[in-house]
Backbone as JSON, one array per atom type, in Angstrom:
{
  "sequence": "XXXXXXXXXXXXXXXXXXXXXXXXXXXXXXXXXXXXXXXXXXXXXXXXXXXXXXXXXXXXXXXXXXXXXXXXXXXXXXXXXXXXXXXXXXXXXXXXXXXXXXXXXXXXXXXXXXXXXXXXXXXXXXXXXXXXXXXXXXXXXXXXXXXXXXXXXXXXXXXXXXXXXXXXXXXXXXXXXXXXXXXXXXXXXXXXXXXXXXXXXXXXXXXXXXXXXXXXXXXXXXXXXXX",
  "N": [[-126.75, 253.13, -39.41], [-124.7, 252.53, -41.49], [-122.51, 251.91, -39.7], [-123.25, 250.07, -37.83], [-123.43, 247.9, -39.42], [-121.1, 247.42, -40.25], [-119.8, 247.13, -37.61], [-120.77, 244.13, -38.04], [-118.81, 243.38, -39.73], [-116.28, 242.25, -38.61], [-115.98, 239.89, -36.97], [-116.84, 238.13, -38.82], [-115.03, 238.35, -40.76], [-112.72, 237.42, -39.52], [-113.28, 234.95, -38.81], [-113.3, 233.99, -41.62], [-110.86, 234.48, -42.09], [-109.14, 233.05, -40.49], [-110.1, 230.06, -40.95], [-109.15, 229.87, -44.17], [-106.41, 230.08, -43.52], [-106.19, 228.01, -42.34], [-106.62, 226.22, -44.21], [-104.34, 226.93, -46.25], [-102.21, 226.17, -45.22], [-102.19, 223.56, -43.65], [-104.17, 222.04, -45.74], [-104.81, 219.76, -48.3], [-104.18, 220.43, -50.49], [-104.1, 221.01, -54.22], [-101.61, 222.54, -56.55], [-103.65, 224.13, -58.17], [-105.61, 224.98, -57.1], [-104.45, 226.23, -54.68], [-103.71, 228.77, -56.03], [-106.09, 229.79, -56.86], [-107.51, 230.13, -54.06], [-105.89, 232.03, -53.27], [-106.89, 233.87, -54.82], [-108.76, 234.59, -53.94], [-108.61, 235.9, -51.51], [-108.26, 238.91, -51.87], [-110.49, 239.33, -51.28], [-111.37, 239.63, -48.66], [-109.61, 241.61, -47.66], [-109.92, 244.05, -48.73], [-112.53, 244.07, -47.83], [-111.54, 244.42, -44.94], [-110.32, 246.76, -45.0], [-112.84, 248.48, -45.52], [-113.31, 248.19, -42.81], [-112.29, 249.88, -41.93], [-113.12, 252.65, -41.49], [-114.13, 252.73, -39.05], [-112.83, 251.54, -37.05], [-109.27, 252.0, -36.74], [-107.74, 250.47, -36.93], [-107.42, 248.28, -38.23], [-106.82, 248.9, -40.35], [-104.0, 248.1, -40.93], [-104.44, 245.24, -40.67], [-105.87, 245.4, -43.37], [-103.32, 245.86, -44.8], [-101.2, 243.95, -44.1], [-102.71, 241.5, -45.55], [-102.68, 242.54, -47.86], [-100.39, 242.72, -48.77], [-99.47, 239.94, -48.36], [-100.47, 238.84, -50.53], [-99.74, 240.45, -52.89], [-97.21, 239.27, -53.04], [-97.74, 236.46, -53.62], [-98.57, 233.97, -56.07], [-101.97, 233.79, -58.38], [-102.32, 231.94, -59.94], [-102.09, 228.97, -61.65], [-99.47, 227.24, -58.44], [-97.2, 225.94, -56.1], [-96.03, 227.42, -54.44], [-96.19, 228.84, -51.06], [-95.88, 231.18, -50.52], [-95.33, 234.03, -48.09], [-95.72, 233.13, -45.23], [-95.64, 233.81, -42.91], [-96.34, 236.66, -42.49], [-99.28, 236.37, -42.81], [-99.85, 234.82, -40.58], [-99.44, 237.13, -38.91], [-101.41, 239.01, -39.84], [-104.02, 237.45, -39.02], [-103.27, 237.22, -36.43], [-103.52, 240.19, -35.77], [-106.01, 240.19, -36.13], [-107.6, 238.83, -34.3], [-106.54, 239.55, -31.76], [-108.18, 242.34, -32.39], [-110.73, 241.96, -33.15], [-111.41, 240.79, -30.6], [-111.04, 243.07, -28.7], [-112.92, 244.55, -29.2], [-115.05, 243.57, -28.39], [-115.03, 243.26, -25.69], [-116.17, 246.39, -25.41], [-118.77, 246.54, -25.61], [-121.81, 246.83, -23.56], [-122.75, 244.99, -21.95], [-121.75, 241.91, -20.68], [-122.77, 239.74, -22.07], [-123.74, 240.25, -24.95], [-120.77, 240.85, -25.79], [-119.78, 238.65, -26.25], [-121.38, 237.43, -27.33], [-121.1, 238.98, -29.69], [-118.65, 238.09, -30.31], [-118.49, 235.13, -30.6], [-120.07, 235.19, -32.87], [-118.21, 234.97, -35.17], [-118.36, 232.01, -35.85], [-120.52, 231.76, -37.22], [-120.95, 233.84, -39.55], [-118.37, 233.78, -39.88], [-117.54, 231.42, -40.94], [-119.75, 230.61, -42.72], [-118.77, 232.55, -44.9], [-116.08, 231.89, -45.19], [-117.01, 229.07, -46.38], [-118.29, 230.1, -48.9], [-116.28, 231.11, -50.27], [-114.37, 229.23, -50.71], [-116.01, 228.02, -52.06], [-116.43, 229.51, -54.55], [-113.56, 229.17, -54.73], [-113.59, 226.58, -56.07], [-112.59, 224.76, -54.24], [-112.17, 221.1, -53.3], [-111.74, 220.07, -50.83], [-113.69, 218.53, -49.45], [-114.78, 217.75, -46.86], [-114.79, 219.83, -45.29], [-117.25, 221.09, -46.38], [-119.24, 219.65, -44.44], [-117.84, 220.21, -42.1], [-118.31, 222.92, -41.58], [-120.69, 224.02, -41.87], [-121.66, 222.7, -39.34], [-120.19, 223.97, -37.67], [-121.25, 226.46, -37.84], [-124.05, 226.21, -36.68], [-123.4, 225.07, -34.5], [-122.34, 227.79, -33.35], [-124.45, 229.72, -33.96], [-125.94, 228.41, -32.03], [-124.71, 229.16, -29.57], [-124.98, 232.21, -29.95], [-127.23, 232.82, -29.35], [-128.08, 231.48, -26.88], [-126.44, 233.54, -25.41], [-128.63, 235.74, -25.66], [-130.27, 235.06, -23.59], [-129.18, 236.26, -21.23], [-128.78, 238.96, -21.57], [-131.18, 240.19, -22.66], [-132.39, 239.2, -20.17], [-131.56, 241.0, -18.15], [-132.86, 243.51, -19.3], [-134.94, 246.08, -18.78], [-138.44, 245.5, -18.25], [-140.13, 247.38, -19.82], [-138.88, 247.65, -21.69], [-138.01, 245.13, -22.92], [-140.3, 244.42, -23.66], [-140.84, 246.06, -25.52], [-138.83, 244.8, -27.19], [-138.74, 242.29, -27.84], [-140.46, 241.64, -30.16], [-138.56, 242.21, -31.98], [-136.48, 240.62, -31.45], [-137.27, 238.12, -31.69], [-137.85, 237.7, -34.7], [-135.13, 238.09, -35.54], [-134.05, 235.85, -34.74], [-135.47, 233.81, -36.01], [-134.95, 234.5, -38.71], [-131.98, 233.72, -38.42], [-132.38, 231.61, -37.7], [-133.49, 230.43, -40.23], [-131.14, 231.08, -42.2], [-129.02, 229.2, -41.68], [-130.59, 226.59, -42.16], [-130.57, 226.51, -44.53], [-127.63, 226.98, -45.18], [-127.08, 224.5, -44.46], [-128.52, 222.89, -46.49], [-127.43, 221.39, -48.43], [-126.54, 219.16, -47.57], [-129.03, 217.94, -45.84], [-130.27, 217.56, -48.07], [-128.45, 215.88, -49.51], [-127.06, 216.88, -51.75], [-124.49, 218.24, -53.73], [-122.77, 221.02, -52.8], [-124.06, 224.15, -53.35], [-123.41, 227.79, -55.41], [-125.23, 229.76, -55.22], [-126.75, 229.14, -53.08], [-125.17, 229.15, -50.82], [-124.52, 232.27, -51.19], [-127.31, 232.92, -50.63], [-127.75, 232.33, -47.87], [-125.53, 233.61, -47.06], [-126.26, 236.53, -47.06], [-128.99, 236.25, -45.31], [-128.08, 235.85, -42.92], [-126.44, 237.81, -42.68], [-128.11, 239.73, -41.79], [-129.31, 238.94, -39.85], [-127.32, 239.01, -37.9], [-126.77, 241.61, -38.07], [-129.0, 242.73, -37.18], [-129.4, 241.69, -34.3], [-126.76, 242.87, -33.57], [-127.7, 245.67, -33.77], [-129.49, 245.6, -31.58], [-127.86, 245.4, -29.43], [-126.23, 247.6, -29.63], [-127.99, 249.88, -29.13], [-129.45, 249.42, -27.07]],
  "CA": [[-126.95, 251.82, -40.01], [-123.79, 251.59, -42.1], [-121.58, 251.94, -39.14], [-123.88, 248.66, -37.13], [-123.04, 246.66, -40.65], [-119.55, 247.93, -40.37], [-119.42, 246.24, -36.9], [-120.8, 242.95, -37.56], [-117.59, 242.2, -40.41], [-114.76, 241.67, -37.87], [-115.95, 238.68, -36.54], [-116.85, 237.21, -40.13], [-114.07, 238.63, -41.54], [-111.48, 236.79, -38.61], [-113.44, 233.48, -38.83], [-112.8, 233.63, -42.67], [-109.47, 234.53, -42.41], [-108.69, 231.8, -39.9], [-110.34, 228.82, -42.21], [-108.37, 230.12, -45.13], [-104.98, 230.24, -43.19], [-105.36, 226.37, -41.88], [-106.63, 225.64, -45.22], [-103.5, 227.2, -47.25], [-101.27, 225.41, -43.99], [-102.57, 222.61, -43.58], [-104.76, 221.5, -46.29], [-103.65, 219.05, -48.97], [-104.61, 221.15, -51.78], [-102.87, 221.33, -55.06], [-100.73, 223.9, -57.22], [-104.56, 224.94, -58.71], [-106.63, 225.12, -55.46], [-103.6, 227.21, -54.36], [-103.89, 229.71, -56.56], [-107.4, 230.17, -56.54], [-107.35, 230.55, -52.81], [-104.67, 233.42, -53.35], [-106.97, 235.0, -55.38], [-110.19, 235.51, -53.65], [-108.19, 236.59, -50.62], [-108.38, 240.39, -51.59], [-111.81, 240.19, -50.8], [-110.82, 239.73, -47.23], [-108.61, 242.97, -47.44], [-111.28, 244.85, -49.08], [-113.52, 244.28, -46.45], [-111.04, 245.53, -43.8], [-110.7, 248.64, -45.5], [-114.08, 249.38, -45.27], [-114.02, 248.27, -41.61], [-111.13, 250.74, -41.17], [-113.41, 253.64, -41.54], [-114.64, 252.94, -37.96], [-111.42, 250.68, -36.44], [-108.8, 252.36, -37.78], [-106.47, 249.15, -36.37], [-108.15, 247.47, -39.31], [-106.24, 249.12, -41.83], [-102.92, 246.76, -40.36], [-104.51, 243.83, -41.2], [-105.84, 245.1, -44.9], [-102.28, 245.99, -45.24], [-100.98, 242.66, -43.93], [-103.03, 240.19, -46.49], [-102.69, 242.93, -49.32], [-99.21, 242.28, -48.63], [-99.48, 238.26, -48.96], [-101.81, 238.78, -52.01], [-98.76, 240.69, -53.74], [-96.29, 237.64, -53.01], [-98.37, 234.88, -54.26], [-99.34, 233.47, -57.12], [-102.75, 233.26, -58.5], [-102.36, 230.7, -61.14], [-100.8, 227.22, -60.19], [-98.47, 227.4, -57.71], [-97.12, 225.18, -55.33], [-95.26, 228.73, -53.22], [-97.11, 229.08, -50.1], [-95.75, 233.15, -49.96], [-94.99, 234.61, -46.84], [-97.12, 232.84, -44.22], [-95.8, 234.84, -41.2], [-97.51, 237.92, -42.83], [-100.87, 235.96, -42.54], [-100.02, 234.6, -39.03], [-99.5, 238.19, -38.33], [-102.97, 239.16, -39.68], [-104.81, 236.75, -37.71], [-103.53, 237.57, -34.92], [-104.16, 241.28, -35.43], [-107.84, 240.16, -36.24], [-107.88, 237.99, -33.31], [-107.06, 241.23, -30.87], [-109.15, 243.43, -32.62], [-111.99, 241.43, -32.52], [-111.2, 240.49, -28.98], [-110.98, 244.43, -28.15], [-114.18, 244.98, -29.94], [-115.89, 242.77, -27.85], [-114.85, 243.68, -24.27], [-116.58, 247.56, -25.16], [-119.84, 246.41, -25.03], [-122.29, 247.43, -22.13], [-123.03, 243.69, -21.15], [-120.97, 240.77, -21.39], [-123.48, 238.72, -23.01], [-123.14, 240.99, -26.08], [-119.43, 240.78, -26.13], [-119.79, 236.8, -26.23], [-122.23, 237.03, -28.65], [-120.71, 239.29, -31.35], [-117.08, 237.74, -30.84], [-118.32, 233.86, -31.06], [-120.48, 235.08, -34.65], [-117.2, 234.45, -36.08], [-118.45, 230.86, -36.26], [-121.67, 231.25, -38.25], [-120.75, 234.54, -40.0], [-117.13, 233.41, -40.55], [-117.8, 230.36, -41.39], [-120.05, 230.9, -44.33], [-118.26, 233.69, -45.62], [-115.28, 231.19, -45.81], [-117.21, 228.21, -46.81], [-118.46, 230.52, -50.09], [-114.86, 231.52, -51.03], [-113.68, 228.01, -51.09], [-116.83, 227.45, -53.06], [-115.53, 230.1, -55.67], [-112.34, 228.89, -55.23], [-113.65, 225.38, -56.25], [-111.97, 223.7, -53.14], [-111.82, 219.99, -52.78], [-111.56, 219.75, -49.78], [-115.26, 218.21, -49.29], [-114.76, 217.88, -45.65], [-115.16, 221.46, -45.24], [-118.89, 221.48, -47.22], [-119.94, 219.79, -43.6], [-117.94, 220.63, -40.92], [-118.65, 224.54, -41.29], [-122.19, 224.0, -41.32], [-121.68, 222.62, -37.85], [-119.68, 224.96, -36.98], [-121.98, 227.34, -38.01], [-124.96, 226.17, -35.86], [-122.55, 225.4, -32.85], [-122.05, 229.05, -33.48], [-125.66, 229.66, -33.86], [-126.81, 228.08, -30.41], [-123.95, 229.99, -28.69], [-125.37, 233.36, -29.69], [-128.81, 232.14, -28.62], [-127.91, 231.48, -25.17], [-126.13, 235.05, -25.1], [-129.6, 236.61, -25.79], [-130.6, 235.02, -22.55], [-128.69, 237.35, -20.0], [-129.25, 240.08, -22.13], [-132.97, 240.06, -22.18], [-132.7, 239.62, -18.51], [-131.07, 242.56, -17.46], [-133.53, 244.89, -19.44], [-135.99, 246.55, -18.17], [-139.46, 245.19, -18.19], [-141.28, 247.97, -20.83], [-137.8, 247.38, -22.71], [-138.03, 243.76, -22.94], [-141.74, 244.07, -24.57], [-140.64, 246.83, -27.11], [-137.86, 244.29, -28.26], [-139.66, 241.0, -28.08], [-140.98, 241.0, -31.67], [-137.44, 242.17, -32.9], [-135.34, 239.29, -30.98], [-137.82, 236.66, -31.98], [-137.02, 238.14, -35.81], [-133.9, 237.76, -36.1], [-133.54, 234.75, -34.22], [-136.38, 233.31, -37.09], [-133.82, 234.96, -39.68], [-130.7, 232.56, -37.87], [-132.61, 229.76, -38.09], [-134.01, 229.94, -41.78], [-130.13, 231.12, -42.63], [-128.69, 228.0, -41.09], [-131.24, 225.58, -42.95], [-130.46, 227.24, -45.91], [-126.56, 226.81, -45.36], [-127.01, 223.11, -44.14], [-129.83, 222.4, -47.08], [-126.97, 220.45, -49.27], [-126.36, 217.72, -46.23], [-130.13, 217.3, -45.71], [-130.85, 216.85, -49.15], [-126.99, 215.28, -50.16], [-126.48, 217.35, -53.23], [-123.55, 219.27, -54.14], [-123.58, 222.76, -52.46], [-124.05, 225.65, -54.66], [-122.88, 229.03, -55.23], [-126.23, 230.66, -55.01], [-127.41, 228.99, -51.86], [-124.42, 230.16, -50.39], [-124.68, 233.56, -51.13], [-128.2, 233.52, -50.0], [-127.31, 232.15, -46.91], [-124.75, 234.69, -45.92], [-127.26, 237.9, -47.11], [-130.07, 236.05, -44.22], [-127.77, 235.16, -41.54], [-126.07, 238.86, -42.15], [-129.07, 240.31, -41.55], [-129.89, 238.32, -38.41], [-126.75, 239.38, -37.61], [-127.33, 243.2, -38.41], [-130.65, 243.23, -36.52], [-129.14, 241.64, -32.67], [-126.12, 243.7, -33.52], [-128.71, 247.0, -33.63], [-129.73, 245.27, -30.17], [-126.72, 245.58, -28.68], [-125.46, 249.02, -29.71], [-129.12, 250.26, -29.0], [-130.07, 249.06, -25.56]],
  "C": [[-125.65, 251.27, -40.62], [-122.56, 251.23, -40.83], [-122.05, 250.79, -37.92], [-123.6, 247.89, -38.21], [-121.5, 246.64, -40.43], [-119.08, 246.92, -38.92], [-119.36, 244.73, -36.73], [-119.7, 242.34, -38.11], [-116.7, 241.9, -39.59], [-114.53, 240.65, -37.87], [-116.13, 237.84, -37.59], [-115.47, 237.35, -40.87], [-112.24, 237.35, -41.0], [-111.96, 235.62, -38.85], [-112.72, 233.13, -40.64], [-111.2, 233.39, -42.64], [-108.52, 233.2, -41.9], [-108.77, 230.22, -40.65], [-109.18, 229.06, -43.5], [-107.11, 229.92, -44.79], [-104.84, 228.59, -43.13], [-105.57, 225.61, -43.19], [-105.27, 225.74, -45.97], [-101.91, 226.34, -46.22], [-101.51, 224.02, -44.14], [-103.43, 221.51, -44.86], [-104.54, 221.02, -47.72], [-104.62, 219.63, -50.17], [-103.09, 221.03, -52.99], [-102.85, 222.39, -55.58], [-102.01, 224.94, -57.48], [-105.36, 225.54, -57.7], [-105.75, 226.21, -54.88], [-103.59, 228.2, -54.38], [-105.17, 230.61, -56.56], [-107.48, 230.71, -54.62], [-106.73, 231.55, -52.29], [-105.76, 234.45, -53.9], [-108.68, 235.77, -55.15], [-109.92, 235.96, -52.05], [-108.59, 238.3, -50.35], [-109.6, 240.62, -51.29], [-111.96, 240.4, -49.49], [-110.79, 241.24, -47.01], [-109.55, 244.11, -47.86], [-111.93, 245.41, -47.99], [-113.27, 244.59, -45.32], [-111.11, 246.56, -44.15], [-112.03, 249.65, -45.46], [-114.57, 249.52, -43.91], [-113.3, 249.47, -40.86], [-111.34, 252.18, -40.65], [-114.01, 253.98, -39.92], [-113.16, 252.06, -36.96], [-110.33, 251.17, -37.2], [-107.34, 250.94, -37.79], [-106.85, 248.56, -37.65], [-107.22, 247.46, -40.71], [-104.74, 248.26, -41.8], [-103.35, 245.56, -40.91], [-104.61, 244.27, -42.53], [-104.75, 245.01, -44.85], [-101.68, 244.78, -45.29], [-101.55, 241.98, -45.56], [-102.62, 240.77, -47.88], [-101.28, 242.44, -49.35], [-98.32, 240.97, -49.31], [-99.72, 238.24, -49.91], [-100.57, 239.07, -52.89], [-97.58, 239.54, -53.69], [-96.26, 236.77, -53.76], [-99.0, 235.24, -55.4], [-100.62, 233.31, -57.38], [-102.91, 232.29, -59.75], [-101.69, 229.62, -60.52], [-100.17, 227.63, -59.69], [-98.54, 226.33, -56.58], [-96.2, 226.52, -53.98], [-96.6, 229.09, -52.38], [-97.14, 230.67, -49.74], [-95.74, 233.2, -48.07], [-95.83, 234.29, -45.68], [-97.22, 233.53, -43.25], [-96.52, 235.81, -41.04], [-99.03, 237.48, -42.81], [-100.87, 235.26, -41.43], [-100.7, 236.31, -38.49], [-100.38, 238.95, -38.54], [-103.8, 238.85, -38.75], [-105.12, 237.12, -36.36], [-103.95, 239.06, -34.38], [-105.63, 241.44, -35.44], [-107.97, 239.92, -34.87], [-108.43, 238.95, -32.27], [-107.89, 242.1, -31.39], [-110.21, 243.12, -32.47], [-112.71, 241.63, -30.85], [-111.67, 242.21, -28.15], [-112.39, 245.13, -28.5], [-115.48, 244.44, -29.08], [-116.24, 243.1, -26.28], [-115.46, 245.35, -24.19], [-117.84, 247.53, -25.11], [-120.4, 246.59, -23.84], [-122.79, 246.54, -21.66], [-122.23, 242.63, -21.74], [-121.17, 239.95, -22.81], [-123.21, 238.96, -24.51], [-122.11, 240.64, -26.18], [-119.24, 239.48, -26.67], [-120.52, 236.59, -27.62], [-121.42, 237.52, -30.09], [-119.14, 238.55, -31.53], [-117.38, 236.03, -31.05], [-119.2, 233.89, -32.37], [-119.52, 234.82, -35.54], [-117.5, 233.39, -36.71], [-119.39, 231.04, -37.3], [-121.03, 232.61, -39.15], [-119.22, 233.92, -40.96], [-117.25, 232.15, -41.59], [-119.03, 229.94, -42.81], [-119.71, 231.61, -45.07], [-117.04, 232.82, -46.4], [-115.72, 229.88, -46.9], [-117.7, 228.95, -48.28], [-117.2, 230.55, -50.69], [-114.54, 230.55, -51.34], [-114.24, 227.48, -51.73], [-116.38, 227.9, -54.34], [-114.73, 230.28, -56.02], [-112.41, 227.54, -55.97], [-112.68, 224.22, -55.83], [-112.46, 222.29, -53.18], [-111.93, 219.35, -51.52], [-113.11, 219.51, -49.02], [-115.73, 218.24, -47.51], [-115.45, 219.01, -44.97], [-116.96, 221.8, -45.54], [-120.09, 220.94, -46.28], [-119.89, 220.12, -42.34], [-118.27, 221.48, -40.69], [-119.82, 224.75, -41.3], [-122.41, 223.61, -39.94], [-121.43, 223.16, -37.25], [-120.32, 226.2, -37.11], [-123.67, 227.52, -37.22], [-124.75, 226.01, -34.5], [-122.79, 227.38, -32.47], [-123.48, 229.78, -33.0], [-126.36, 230.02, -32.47], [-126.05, 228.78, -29.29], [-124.48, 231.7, -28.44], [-126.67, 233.69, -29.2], [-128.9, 232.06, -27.41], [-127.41, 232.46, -24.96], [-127.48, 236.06, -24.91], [-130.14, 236.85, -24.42], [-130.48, 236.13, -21.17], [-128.82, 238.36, -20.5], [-130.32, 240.62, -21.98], [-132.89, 240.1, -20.76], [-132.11, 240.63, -17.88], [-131.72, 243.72, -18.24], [-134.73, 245.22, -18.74], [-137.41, 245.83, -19.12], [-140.46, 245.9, -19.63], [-140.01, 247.43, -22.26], [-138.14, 246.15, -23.72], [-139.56, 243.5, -23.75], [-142.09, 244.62, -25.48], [-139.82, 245.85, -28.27], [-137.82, 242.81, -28.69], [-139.66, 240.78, -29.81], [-139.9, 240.79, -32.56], [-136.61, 241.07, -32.89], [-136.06, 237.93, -31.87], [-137.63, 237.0, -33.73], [-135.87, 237.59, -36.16], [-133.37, 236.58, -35.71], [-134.24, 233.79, -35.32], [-135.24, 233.66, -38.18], [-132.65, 233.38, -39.66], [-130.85, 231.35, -38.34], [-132.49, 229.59, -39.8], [-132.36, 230.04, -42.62], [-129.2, 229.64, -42.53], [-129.2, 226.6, -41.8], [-130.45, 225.69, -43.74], [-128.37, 226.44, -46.29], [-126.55, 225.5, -45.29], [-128.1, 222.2, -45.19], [-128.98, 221.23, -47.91], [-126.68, 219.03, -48.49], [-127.79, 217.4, -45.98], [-130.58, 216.76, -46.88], [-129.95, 216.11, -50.05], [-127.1, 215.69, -51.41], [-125.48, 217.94, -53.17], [-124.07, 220.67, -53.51], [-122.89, 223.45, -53.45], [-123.39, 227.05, -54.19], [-124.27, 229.95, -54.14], [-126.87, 230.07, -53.38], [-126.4, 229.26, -50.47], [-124.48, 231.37, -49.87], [-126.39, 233.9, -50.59], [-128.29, 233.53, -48.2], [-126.66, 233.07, -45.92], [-125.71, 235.61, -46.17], [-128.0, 237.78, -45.62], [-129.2, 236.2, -43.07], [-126.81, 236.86, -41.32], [-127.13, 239.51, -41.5], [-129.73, 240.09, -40.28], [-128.69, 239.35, -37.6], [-126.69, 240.8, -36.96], [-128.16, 243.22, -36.78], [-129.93, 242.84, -34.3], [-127.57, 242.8, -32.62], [-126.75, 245.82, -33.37], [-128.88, 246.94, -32.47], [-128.96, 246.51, -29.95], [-126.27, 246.83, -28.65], [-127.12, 250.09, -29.07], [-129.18, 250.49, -27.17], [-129.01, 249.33, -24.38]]
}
């Protein structure tokens, strides 16, 4: 069990990392937003370290961001720190992911767990920038889109999957698929509930958000290593 949880962070872990990079690049944040964004990084690095216990490539990237993390500032700052060292993360996420994906025993799988980056990543980041108290409002709807784009992508992966099992297979794992795919959805509301109902998004609906949609996660990731 912990070592199927252990697989689904990559792909959340790389989508975060990626949002965070074009944010601290690109995104017209100031000296305070800066800082804050520096400083909920180590949870990133963290969470490689624990993926390292099964990837040991993993421990490269913690090293990488812990790296950045020591550089930068978490209080105002207008110093962007060493960006190349968080190119050069990325891109070790990128391949590792990538490599993570191609060992699967059907494509479909591979497709599926390497485009969860979007919904996985993508709320993992959209919380941080919540508890970084980002600005950048933009963000509070594209990643909900990008998180159901994400969504409908791993949805159509199930498809070829399911069809290449066997027949008694396919009616043991019925109740589970339709599960977690019920999970996806209600996670997804949940993340997109502040745009249907135009309030301010919250911490807590956030964090409940990622718990459901890990868990969806979890459960087709059990699939996959299973079947």
């Amino acid at each position: 069990m912990i070592h199927t949880l252990l697989s689904v962070l990559p792909p959340m872990l790389l989508g975060a990392q990626l949002i965070l990079t074009l944010i601290m690049v690109k995104g017209e944040i100031c000296p305070g937003q800066r800082g804050r964004v520096h400083k909920v990084l180590p949870a990133v690095a963290v969470l490689w370290l624990a993926v390292a216990s099964i990837h040991l490539d993993a421990l490269l990237i913690a090293g990488a961001i812990i790296y950045f993390c020591s550089k930068v500032q978490t209080k105002k700052t207008r110093d962007e720190g060493p960006l190349t060292v968080m190119y050069g993360a990325d891109i070790l996420a990128f391949v590792s992911v990538l490599w993570q994906s191609f060992q699967y025993g059907h494509w479909s799988a591979g497709i599926a767990h390497f485009v969860s980056l979007l919904v996985l990543g993508g709320i993992f980041a959209h919380l941080m920038m919540t508890i970084a108290r980002s600005r950048l409002q933009a963000f509070n709807r594209l990643l909900p889109v990008g998180g159901i784009l994400g969504a409908m992508l791993v949805a159509l992966c199930i498809v070829p999957f399911a069809y290449h099992l066997e027949p008694i297979e396919l009616s043991q794992l019925t109740h589970q698929v339709l599960t977690y795919f019920a999970l996806m959805v209600i996670g997804i509301i949940i993340w997109c509930w502040h745009i249907v109902a135009s309030k301010p998004v919250g911490k807590l609906q956030l964090v409940v958000a990622q718990i459901v949609l890990l868990i969806s996660m979890f459960g087709f990731e059990r699939l996959y290593q299973v079947v």
